[in-house]
C-alpha positions in Angstrom: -24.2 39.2 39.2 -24.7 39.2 42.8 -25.1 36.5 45.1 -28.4 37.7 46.6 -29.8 37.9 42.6 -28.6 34.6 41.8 -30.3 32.9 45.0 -33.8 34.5 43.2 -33.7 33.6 40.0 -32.3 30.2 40.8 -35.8 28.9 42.1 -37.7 30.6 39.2 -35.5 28.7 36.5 -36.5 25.7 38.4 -40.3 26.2 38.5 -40.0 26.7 34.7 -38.6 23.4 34.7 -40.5 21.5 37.2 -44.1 23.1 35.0 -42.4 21.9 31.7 -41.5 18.6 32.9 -44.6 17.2 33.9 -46.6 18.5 31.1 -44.5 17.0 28.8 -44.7 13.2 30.6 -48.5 13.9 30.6 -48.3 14.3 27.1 -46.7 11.3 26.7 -48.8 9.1 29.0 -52.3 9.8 28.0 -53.1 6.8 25.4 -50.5 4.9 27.5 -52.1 1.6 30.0 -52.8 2.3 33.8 -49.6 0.2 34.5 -47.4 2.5 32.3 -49.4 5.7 34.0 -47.9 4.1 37.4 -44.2 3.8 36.2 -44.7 7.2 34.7 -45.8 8.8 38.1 -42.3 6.8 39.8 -40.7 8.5 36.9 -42.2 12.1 37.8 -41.0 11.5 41.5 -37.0 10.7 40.2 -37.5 13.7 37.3 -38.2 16.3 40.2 -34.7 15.0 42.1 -32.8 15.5 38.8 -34.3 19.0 38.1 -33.8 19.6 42.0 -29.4 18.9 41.5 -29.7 20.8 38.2 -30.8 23.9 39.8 -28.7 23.4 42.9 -25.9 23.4 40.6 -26.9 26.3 38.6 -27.4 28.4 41.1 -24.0 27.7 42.8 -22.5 28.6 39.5 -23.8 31.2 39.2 -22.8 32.8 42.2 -19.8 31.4 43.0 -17.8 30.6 39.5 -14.3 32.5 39.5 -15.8 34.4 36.2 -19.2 36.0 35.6 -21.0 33.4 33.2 -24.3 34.1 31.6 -27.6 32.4 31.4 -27.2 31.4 28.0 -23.8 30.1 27.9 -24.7 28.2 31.2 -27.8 26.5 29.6 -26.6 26.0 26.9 -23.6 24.1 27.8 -25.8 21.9 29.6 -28.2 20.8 26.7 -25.0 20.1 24.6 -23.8 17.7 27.3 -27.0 16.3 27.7 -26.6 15.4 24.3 -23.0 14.6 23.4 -23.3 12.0 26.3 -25.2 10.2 24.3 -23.7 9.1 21.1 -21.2 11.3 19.3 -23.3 12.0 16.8 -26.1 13.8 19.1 -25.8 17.3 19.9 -27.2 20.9 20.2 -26.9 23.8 17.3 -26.9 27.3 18.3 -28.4 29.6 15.5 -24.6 30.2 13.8 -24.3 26.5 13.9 -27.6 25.5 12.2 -27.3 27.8 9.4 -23.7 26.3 9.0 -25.5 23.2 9.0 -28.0 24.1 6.4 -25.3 25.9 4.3 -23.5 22.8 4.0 -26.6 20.4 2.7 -27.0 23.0 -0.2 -23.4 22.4 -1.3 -21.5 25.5 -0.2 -19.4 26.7 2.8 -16.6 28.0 3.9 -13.6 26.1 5.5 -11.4 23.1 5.3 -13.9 20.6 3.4 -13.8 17.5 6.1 -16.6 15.4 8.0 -15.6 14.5 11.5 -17.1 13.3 14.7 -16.0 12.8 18.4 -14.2 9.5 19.6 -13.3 9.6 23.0 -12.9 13.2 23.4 -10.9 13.8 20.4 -12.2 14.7 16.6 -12.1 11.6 14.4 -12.0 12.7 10.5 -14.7 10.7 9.1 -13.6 11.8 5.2 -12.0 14.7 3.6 -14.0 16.1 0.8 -12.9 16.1 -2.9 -10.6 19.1 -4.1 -10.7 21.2 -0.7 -7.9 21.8 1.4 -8.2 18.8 4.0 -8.1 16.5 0.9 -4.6 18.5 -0.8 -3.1 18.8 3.2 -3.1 14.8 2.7 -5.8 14.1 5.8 -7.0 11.0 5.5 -10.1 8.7 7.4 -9.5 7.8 11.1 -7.0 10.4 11.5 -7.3 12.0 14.9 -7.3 15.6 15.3 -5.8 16.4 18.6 -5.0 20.1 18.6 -6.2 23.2 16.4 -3.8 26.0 16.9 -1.6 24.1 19.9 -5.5 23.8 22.1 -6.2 20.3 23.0 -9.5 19.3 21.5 -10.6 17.7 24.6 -11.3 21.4 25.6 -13.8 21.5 23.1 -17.4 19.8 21.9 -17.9 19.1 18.4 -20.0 22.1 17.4 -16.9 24.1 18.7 -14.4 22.2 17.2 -16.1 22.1 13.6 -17.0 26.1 14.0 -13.1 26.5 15.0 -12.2 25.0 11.6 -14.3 26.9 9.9 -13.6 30.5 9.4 -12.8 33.7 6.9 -11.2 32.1 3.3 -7.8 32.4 3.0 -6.9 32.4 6.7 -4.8 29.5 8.0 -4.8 26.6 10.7 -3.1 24.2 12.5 -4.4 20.5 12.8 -2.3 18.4 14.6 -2.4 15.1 14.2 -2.6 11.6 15.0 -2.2 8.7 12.6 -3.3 4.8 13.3 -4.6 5.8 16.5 -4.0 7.4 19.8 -0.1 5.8 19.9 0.8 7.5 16.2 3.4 9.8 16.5 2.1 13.3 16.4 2.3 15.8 13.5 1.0 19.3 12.7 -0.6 20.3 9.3 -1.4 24.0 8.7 -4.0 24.3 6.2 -5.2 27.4 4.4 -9.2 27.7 4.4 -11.1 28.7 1.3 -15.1 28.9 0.0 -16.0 24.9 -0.4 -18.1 24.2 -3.3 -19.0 20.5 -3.2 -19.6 19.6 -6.9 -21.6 16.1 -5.4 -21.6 13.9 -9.1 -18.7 14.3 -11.2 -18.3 11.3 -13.7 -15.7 10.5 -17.2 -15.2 8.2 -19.6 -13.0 5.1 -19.5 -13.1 3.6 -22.2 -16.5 1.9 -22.7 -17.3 2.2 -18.9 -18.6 5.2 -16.7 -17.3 6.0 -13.9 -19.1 8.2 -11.6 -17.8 9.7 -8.4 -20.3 10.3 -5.9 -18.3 13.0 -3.3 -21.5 13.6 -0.8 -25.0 13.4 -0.5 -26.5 16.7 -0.8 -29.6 18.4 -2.5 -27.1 18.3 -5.7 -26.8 14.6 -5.5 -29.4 13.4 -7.8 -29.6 15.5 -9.8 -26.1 15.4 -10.7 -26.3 11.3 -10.7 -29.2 12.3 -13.4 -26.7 14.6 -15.3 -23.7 12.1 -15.3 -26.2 9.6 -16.7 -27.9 10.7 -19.4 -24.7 12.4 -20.5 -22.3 9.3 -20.6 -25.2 7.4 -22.4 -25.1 10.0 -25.2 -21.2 10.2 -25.6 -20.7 6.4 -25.4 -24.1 4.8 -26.5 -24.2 1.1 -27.5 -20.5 0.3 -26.6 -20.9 1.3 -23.2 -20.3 -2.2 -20.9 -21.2 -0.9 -17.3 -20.4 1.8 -14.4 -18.4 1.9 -11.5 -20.2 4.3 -8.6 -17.0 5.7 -6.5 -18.7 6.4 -3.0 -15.1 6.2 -1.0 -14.4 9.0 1.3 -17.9 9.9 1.0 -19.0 10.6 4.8 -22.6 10.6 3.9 -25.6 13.4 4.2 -28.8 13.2 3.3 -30.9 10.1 3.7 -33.5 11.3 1.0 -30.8 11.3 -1.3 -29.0 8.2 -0.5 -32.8 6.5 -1.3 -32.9 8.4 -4.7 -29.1 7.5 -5.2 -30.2 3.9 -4.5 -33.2 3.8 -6.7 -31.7 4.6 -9.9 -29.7 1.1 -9.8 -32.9 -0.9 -8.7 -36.2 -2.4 -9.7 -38.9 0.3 -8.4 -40.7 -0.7 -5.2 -38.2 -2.6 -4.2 -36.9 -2.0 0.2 -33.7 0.4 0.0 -33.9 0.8 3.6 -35.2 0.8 6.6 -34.9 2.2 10.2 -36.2 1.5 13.6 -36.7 3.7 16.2 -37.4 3.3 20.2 -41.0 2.9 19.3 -42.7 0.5 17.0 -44.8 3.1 15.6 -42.0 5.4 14.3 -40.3 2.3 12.5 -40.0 3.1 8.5 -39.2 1.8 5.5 -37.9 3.1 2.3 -38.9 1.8 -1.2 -37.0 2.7 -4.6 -38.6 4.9 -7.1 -38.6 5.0 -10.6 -36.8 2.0 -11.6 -33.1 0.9 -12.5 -32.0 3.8 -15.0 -28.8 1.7 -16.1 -30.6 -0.9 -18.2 -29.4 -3.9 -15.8 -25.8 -3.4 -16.9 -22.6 -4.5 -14.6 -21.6 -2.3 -11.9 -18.9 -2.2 -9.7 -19.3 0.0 -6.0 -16.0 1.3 -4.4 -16.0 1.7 -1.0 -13.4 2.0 2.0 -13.1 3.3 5.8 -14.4 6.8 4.8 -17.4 5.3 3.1 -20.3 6.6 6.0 -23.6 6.5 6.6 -26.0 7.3 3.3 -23.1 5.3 1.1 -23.1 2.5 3.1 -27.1 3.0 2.9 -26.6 2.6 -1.0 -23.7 0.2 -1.2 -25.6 -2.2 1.2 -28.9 -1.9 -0.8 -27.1 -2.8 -4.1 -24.9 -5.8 -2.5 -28.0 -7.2 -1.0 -29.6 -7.2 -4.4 -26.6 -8.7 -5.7 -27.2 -5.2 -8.0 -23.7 -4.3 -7.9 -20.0 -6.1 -6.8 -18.6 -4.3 -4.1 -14.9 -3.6 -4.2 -12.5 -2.0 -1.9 -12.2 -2.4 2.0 -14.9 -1.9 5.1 -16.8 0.9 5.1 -16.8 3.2 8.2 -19.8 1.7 10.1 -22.1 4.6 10.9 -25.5 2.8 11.0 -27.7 5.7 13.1 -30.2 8.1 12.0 -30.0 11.4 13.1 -33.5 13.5 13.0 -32.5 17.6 13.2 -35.0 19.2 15.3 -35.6 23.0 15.2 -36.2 24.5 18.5 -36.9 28.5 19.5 -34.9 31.1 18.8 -33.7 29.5 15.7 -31.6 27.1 17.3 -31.9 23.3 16.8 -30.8 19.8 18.4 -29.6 17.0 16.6 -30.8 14.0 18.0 -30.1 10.0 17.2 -33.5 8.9 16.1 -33.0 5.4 14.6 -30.5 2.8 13.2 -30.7 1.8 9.8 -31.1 -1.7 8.1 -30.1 -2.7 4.8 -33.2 -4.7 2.9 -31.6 -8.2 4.0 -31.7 -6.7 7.6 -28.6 -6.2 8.1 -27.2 -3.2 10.8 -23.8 -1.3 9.8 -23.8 0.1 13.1 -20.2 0.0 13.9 -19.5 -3.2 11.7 -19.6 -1.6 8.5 -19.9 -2.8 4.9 -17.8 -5.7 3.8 -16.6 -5.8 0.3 -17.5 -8.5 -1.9 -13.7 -8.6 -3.3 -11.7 -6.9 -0.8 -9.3 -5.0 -2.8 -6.1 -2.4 -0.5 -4.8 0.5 -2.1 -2.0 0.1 -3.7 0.9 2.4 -5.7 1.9 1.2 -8.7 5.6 1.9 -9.4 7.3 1.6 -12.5 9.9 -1.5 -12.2 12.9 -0.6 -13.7 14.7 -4.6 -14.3 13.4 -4.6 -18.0 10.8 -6.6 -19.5 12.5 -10.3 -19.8 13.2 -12.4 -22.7 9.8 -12.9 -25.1 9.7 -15.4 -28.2 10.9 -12.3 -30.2 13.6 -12.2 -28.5 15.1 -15.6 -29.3 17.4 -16.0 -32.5 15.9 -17.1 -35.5 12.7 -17.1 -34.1 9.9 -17.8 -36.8 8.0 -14.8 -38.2 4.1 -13.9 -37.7 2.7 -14.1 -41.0 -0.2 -12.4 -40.7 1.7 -9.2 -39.2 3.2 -7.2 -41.9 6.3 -6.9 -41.5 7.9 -3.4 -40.5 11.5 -1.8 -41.0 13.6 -1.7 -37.2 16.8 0.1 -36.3 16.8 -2.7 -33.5 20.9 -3.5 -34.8 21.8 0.4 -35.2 20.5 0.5 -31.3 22.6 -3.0 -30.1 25.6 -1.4 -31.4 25.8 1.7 -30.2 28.1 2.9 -28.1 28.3 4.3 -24.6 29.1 7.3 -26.2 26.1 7.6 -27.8 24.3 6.8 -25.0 25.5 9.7 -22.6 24.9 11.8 -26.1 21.8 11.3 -25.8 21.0 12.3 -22.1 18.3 14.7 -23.3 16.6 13.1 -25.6 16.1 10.1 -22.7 15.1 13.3 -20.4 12.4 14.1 -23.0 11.6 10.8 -23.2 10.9 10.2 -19.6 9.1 13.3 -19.2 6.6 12.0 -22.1 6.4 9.3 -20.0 5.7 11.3 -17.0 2.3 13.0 -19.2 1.4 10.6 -20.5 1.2 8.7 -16.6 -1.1 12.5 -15.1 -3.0 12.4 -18.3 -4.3 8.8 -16.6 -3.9 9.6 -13.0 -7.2 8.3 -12.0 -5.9 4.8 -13.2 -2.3 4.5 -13.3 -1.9 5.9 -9.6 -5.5 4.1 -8.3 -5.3 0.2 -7.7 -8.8 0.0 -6.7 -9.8 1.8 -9.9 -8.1 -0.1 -12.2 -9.2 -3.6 -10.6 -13.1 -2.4 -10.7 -12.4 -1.3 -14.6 -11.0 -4.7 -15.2 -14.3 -6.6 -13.1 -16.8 -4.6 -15.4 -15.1 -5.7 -19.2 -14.6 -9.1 -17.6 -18.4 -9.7 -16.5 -18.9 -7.9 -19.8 -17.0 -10.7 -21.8 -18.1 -13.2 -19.7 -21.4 -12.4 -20.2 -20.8 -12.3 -24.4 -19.7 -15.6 -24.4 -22.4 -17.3 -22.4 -24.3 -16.1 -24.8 -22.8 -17.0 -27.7 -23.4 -20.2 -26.0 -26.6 -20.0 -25.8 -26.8 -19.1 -28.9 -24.6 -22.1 -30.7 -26.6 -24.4 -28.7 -30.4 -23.6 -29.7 -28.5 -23.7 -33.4 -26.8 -27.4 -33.0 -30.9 -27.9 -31.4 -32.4 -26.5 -34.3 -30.2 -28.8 -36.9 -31.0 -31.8 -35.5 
């Protein structure tokens, strides 16, 4: 494009813009007091300055980058950083990006299966999905991404960065990465990208409690939460003691959904949550519909650091109504609203809107949702020192009477010989790989601490609350005797 041509359209842009921008304040300021139409008119005066250095500096772009740059790519650019200065959850989506973005609510797309945002110029994972390949590659919350195929991320804006991830299944990329913050020693992760289908509800049996595993919220969510209900209330029925709602390394999604989620745990009518905006008028808040679809039994909430947004909306609403015991460690601390807005051309901006306020009024904005029983991850590992001496153990120790008694080669094993021992290598190899089974068959317990401690909460409330009334019980008996 030539200089000359650039000089002429350069004023025309900015008429467009001068004619849009007043309209748009008068808009705004006709129901508004004379003194607010006098701060509006100061506000005209410093709008027309702005729009005055935008052009200035559009124009000498044009004409004078190194590179010819188009319209679009210009203008664009400039809405995006309009918006990603904000808060880094602000921003603009072209048309490829807000179909992605639709995609993604209906539970399907394609490539690597993590939530991330923008922290100081580099991507911050948020949470890696369930079963996709940013959850098998090992990612994990906080993680900084600083590098996708050996190009610094600070080159990028998050629309880029997520749409660079993304891509044709089966094709591959680098991440490299950062662990426990900008000082972490750097690694790279190559990870192969594939169709994501995000199965939101997934639940199983343990025992006589549910446990349900909440992955995102999507337009799947609750009606999956529905599914995984009515299901585990047929297979277990009356012997079924409580639930335990897994929402860690859930980044969030839609608030609708989060409400619903919310609202199957709780009394109806009762505040799930609210937001407030800039104005007064725009403030909402949320009720629960329905009612509590668990009958009022025990439940235990898991959270940690990848718990975002529309879990914390859910795990805060349950806490506050002392619904649920939360377990596990502080959630991520997302505590914004952000309101998509479609715009021409199929495009769309995504704009912060509101925080959020859990019904005691709490904010999570940046401080997150603090456990109840704060409970780390930990592996179990099997300790190899034997079990100790026992009662049984002891000589001539008296016998249990009301266990029959059963026939032991306990003196065949003392006395055998080392011999026999390194004879019997395989069978101690089949042995341990029985063991080894019998530990996948319970991988979600025997490898999750935070599991097995929330299991152990809901039987123990569920005792607990057997014997109070028992109690009860024996004492309106010992009333009724006397």
């Amino acid at each position: 494009m030539s200089l000359k041509s650039s000089r002429f359209l350069a004023p025309s842009l900015f008429a467009v813009l001068l004619l849009a921008a007043p309209l748009s304040l008068a808009a705004k300021t006709v129901d508004q007091t004379a003194d607010k139409q006098s701060k509006a008119v100061s506000t005209d005066s410093d709008t027309y300055k702005q729009l005055t250095l935008f052009a200035d500096v559009l124009e000498r772009t044009r004409a004078d980058y190194v590179d010819e740059v188009t319209d679009e790519k210009l203008i664009e650019n400039a809405i995006n950083g309009m918006l990603v200065a904000l808060d880094p959850h602000s921003g603009y989506l072209n048309k490829k990006n807000f179909e992605d973005m639709q995609t993604q609510t209906r539970g399907e797309f394609g490539g690597l299966g993590i939530e991330v945002t923008m922290d100081n110029n580099l991507i911050k994972v948020i949470s890696p999905i369930d079963d996709t390949p940013a959850a098998k590659a090992g990612l994990q919350p906080n993680d900084l991404i600083t590098h996708l195929d050996e190009k610094p991320v600070t080159e990028l804006t998050l629309s880029e960065a997520v749409d660079k991830m993304r891509g044709v299944p089966g094709t591959k990329i680098t991440l490299t990465i950062r662990r426990g913050g900008i000082s972490g020693q750097p690694f790279d992760v190559t990870i192969t990208r594939a169709v994501i289908h995000v199965q939101a509800v997934r639940w199983d049996k343990k025992g006589d409690v549910v446990y349900i595993r909440i992955k995102t919220f999507n337009e799947q969510t609750q009606p999956g939460l529905d599914k995984a209900l009515a299901e585990a209330e047929k297979q277990i029925g009356s012997k079924l003691v409580g639930y335990v709602i897994d929402l860690r390394n859930n980044p969030g999604g839609l608030l609708d959904q989060a409400i619903s989620v919310s609202g199957s745990f709780i009394e109806g009518g009762k505040e799930v949550v609210s937001t407030r905006s800039r104005h007064k008028d725009d403030n909402q808040v949320y009720l629960s519909r329905g009612g509590d679809k668990t009958e009022g039994k025990p439940i235990v909430v898991l959270i940690n650091g990848g718990s975002a947004s529309a879990s914390e909306i859910v795990a805060g609403a349950l806490q506050d109504y002392r619904r649920a015991i939360v377990l596990g460690t502080k959630s991520f601390g997302k505590g914004s609203v952000q309101t998509i807005i479609p715009l021409a051309g199929s495009n769309a901006m995504r704009l912060t809107t509101a925080r959020y306020y859990t019904p005691s009024g709490r904010s999570i904005q940046k401080s997150g949702i603090e456990p109840d029983i704060e409970v780390q991850p930990a592996k179990l590992e099997e300790i190899q020192t034997g079990q100790g001496i026992r009662e049984a153990d002891l000589r001539g120790a008296l016998a249990n009477d009301t266990i029959k008694k059963e026939k032991t080669d306990k003196d065949e094993k003392n006395t055998k010989t080392k011999k026999d021992e390194s004879g019997d290598n395989n069978a101690d190899k089949d042995k341990k790989s029985d063991k080894k089974d019998d530990k996948s068959d319970n991988k979600d317990v025997a490898y999750d601490y935070q599991l097995e401690r929330a299991l152990d909460l809901i039987r123990g409330i569920h005792l607990f609350g057997q014997k109070s009334a028992m109690s009860t019980t024996e004492s309106k008996l010992e009333s009724a005797k006397k």
